[in-house]
N, C-alpha and C positions, 0 to 999 in steps of 0.2 A: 236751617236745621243745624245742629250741634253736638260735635262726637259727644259722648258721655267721657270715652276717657284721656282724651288729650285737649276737648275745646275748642277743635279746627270746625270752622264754618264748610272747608272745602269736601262738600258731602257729597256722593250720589247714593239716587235712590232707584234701585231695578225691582222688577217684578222676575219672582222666582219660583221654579214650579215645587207645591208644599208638598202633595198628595194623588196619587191615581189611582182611580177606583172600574173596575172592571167588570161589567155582569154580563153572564152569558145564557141564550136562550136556546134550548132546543130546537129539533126539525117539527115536534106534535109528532100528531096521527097523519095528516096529511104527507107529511114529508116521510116515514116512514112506509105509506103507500106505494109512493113513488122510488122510494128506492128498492123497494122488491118487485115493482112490477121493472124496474131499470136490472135487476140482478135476472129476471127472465127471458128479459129479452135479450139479454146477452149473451148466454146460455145459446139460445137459439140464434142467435146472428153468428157466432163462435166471436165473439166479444167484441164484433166493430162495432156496433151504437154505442161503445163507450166513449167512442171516439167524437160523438156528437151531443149525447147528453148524458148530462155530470150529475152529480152525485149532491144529493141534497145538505145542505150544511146547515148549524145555527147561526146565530147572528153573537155579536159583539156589539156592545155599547160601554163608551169608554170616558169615563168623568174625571177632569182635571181640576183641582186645586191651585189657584195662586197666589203669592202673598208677597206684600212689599218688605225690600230689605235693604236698610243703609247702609253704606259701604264709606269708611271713612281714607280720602283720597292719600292722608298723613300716615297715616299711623295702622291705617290696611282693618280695622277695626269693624266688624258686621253685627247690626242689630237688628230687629224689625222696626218695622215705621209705622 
């Protein structure tokens, strides 16, 4: 491979993160179930089961993008590949 702007062969080439994408899911019906039936019995224990069961949460899914990018060793010079 070959800078475009000085000619030098001495290239690398890395992989670079382009993009992150993030989507997030609710608790539903079920999990707000459980966290009111978890707000009652806390209530009534004067709040130690909190100390044992937790709190319903959603999920996370997390998508990464990568893309090649020359790195010219001369002349410091980055393009895609």
């Amino acid at each position: 491979m070959e800078c475009p702007k000085c000619n030098s062969e001495n290239v690398i080439v890395q992989m670079a993160q382009d993009s992150e994408k993030t989507s997030k899911k609710g608790v539903g019906f079920g999990g707000h179930m459980n966290n009111a039936a978890r707000a009652v019995t806390a209530v009534s224990t004067l709040g130690m089961s909190n100390l044992f069961w937790k709190k319903s949460k959603g999920t996370n899914k997390t998508k990464v993008k990568n893309k090649a990018v020359a790195v010219c060793q001369n002349c410091g010079h980055m393009w895609d590949a």
